[in-house]
matplotlib code that plots the C-alpha trace (Angstrom):
import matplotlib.pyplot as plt

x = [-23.5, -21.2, -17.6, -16.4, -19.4, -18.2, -13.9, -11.9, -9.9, -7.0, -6.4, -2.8, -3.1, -7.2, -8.4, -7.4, -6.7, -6.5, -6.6, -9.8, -11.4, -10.0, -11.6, -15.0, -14.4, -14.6, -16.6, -19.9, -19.3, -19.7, -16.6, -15.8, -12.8, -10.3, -8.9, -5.4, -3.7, -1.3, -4.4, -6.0, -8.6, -8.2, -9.1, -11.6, -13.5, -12.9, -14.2, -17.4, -18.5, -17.9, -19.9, -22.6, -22.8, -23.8, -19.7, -18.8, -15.4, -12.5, -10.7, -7.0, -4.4, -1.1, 2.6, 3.6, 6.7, 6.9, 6.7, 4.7, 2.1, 1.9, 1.3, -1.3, -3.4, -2.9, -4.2, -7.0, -7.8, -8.7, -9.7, -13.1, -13.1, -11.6, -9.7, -8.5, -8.8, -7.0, -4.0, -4.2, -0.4, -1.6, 0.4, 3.7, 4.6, 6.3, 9.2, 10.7, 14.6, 17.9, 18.8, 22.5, 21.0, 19.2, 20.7, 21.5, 19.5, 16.3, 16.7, 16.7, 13.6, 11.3, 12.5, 11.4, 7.6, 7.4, 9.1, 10.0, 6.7, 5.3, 7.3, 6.5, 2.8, 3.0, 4.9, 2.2, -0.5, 1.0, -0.1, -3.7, -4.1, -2.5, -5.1, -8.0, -6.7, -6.4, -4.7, -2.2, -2.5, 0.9, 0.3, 3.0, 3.9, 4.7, 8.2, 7.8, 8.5, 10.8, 12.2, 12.2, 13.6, 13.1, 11.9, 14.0, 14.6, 10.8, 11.7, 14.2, 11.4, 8.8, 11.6, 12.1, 8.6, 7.8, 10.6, 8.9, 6.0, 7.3, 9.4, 5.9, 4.1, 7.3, 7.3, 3.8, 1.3, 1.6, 0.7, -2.8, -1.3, -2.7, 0.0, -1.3, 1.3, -0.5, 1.3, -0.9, 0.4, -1.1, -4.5, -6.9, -7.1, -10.2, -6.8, -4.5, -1.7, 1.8, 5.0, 7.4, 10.6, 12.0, 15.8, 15.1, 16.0, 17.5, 14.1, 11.5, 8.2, 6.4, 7.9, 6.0, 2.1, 2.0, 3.6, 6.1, 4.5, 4.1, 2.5, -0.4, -4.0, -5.1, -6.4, -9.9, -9.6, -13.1, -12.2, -8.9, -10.5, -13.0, -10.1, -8.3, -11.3, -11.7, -8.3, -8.1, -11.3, -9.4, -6.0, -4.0, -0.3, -0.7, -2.1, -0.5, -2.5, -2.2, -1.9, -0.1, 3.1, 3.8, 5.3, 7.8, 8.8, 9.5, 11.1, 13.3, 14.1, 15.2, 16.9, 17.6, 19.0, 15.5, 13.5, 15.8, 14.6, 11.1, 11.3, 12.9, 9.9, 7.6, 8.8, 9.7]
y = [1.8, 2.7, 3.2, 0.1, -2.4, -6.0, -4.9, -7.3, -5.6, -7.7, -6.2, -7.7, -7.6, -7.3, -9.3, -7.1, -2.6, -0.7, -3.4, -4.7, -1.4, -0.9, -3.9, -3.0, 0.3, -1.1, -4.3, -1.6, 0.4, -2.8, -4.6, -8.5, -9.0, -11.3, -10.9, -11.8, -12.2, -14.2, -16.0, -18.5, -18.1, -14.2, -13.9, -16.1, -14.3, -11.4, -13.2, -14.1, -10.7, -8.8, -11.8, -11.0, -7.6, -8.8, -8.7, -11.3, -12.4, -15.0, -15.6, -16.0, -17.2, -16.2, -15.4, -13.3, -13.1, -16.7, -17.0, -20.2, -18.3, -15.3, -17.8, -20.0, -16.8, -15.2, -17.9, -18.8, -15.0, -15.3, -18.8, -17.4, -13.8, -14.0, -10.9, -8.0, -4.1, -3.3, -4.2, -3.0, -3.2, -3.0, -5.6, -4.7, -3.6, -0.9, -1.5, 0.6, 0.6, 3.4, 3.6, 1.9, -1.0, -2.4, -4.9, -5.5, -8.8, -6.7, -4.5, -7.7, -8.8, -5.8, -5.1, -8.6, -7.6, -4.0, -4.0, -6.9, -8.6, -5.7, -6.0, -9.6, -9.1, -6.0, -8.4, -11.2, -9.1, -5.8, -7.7, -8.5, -4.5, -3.2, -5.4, -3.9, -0.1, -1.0, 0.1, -0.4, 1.2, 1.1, 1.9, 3.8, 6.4, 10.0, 8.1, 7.0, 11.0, 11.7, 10.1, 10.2, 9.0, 5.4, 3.7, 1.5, 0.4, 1.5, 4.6, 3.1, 0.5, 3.0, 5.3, 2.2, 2.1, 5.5, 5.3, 1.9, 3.7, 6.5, 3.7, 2.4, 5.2, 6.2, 3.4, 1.9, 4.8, 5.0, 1.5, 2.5, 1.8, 4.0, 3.7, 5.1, 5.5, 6.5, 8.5, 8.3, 9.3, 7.6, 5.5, 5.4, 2.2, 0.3, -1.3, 1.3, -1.0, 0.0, -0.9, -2.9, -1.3, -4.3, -4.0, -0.5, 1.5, 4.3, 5.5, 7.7, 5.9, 8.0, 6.5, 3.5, 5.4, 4.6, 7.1, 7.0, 9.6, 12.0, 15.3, 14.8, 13.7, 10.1, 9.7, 8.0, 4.5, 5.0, 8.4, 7.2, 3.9, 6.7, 9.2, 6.3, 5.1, 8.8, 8.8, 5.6, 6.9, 10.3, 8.5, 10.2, 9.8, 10.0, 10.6, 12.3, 12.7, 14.8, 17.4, 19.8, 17.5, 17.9, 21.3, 19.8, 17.6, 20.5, 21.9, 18.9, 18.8, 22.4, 23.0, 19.3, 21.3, 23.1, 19.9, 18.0, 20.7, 20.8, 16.7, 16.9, 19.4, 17.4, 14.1, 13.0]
z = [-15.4, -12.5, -13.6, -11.5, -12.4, -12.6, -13.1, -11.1, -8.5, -6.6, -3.2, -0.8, 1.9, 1.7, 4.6, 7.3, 8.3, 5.0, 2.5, 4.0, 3.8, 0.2, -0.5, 0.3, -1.2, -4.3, -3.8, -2.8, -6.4, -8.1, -8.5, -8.3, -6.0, -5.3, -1.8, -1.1, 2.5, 4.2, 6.9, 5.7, 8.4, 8.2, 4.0, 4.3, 7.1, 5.2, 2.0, 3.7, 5.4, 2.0, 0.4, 3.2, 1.3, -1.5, -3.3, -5.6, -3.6, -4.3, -0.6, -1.9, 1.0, -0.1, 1.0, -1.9, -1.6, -2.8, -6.5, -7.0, -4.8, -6.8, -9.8, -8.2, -7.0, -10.2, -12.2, -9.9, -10.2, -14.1, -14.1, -11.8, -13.2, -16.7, -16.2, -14.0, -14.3, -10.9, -8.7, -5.6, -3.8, -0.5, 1.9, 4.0, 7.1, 8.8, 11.6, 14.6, 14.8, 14.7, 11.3, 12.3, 14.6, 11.8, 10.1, 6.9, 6.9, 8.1, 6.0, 3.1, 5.1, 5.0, 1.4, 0.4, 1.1, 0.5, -2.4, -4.2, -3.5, -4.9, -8.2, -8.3, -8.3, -10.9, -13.5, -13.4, -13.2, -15.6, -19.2, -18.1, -16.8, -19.9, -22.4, -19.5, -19.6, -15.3, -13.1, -10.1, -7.0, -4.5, -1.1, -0.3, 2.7, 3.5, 4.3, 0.6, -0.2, 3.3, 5.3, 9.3, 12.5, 14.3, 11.2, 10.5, 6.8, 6.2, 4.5, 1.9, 0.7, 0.2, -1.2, -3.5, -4.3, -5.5, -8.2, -9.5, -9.1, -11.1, -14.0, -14.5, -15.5, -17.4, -19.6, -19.6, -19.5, -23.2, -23.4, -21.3, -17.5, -15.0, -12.1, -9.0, -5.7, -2.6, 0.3, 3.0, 6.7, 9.8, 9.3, 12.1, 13.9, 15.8, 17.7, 19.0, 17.9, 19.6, 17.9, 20.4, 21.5, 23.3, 22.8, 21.4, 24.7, 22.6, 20.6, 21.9, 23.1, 21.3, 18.2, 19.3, 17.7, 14.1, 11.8, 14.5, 16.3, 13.3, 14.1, 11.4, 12.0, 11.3, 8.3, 8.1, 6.1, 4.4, 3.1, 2.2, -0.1, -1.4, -1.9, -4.0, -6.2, -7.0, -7.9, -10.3, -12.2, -13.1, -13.6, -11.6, -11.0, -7.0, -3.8, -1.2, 2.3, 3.9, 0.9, 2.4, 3.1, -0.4, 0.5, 3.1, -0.2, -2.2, 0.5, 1.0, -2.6, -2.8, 0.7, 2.4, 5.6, 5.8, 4.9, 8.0, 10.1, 9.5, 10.3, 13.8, 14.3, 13.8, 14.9, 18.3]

ax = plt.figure().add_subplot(projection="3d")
ax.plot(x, y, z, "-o")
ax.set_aspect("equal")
plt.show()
């Protein structure tokens, strides 16, 4: 039997870019799925194409940063499947911004979703995992590891990420969590989606590409979903893509003025 045959695997953000992809990922190695995004029309559509595969799918529309939602979905979730093996903390957003013309407010904003939403979904879902031996999967960021320019409050929420991240392995691996944060750079898009700078005269246009205009190459979605089943079934503690960024974190870590510099390089 394959490794993921019948688990249940809850994917945010699933109907649409690397959730959706995720999604399927796991939906072809066997597993039931229970697809979460904020669309009604968008999860469902999702729902039906990965049921036209042959996946055994539950469309979920959610906002999760509500509570009641995060209730409803998870309940509906084991009322069809009976349990869950994976989390997959997929939905958020990035934004484009100076660092000191974002607000306080947008920073509350973007924090709600990429973090706390996060944290609310890992708390209903963290005793059904444990009692499966499953596993949660953040979808981080390279800014989850360092930061950059013209992001915004992005980097402080992924920031914040990879230390739950790193408190959840801490404290429930022992109990049989596998915590998984993935630290992808740019995915490739079918849609070259452009980030508005409206108001933002004072950041590069280049800063407009996702990544921010990064100098690393997209990252295929496919091989990333693959890269991160591969990852779950030997349990490990993360997944940094490129691999060779993880230098510029050591880097950063040992000599910040070095790390800044490297950065600058290779951002606009």
């Amino acid at each position: 039997m394959q490794f993921w045959q019948d688990k249940v695997v809850l994917v945010t953000g699933g109907s649409s870019g690397l959730g959706r992809i995720v999604a399927e990922a796991f939906s072809k190695a066997g597993a039931k799925l229970a697809l979460v995004g904020l669309e009604t029309a968008q999860v469902e559509q999702a729902a039906q194409e990965l049921r036209a595969g042959g996946g055994d799918v539950l469309s979920l529309p959610a906002d999760i940063t509500r509570p009641p939602d995060v209730d409803r979905l998870m309940a509906e979730t084991l009322n069809r499947f009976g349990r869950l093996d994976v989390l997959v903390n997929n939905a958020g957003r990035s934004m484009r911004g100076k660092v000191l013309d974002t607000t306080p407010e947008q920073f509350r904003e973007l924090m709600e979703l990429n973090l706390i939403a996060l944290v609310r979904m890992t708390r209903a879902a963290a005793p059904h995992l444990i009692e499966q031996r499953g596993h949660v999967v953040n979808i981080g960021s390279l800014a989850a590891k360092s930061a950059s320019r013209w992001v915004g409050a992005y980097p402080a929420t992924k920031f914040a990420v990879a230390a739950y991240s790193q408190q959840l392995r801490l404290e429930l691996g022992p109990q049989g969590l596998h915590v998984l944060l993935v630290c992808p750079g740019p995915i490739q898009r079918k849609d070259a989606r452009l980030y508005p700078l409206a108001g933002l005269e004072d950041v590069p246009e280049a800063a407009r590409a996702p990544g921010a205009g990064v100098q690393v190459h997209a990252i295929s979605p496919q091989w990333l979903a693959g890269a991160i089943l591969r990852a779950c079934e030997r349990r490990q503690p993360e997944l940094v893509v490129p691999a060779k960024a993880r230098l510029l974190f050591a880097i950063s870590q040992l000599c910040p003025t070095l790390g800044d510099w490297i950065v600058r390089r290779k951002t606009p």
